[in-house]
N, C-alpha and C positions, 0 to 999 in steps of 0.2 A: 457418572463421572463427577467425579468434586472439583471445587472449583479452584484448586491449586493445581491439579492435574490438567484444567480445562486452560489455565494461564499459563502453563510450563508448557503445554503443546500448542496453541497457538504462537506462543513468544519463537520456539521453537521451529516450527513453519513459516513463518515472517524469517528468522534469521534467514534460514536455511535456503530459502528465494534467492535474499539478498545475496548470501555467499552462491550461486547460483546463476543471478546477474551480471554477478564480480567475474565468474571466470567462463563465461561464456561471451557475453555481451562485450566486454570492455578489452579484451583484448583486440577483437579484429575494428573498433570502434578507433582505440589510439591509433592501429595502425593506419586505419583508411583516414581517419579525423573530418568526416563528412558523417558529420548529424542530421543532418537533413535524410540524405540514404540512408544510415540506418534506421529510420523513422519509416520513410517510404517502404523496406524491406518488410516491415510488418504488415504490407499490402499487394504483394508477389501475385498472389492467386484469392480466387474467393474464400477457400480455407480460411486461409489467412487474414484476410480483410475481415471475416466473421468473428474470429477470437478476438482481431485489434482491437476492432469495434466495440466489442462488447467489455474488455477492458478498460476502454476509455472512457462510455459512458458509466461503469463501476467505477472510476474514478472521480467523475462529477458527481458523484451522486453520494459518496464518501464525503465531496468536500463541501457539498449541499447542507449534509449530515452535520460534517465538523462546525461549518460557521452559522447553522441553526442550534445546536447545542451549547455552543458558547454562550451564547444570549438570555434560550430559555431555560439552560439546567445548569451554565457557570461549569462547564468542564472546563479547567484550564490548562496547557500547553497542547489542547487537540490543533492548534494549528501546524504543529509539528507533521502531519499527517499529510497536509497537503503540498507541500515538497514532496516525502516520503512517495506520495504517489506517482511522481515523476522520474525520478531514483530511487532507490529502482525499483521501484513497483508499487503497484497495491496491494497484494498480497502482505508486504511487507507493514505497509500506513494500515490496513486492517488491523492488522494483529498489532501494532502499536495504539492504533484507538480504542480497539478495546478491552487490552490493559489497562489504560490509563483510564478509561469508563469506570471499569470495575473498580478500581482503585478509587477513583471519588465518591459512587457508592457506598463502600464500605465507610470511609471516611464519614460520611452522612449517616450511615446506617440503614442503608435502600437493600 
């Protein structure tokens, strides 16, 4: 896979979360407007509790990622990421990280 093709489908899976998020999550979200609940709903059953989970610490560990890179390799706007991870997702903050990896990369010449 080349690596235009590898950043077109990434970019492309992150959106597509996102749009995803948007119209699944946000509607019954406005209506009920208890954030808390739908928070707690990602822990209904053990299923569920097992993916949250493992979601959430993919997100710290993204944003462990993000603010160890900033320091030792100078990626700059990865802090973007770590909202993204919140809204709406990680899926979405991945594939924005590392775009913009690859992108300073190349910039550098890595």
């Amino acid at each position: 896979m080349s690596q235009t093709v590898f950043r077109w489908t990434i970019g492309l899976l992150g959106a597509l979360f996102a749009a995803a998020f948007v119209a699944i999550v946000v509607p019954p979200l406005i209506e009920s407007g208890d954030i808390i609940g739908a928070f707690a709903a990602g822990f209904v059953n053990p299923y569920s509790s097992g993916y949250s989970l493992d979601v959430i610490l993919c997100a710290f560990i993204l944003i462990t990622w993000v603010l160890y890179e900033k320091s030792a390799r100078g990626v700059k706007y990865g802090w973007v990421a770590i909202p993204l991870c919140f809204v709406p997702g990680v899926a979405t903050a991945f594939a924005y990280y590392l775009i913009i990896r690859m992108r300073r990369d190349e910039v550098q010449g890595q």
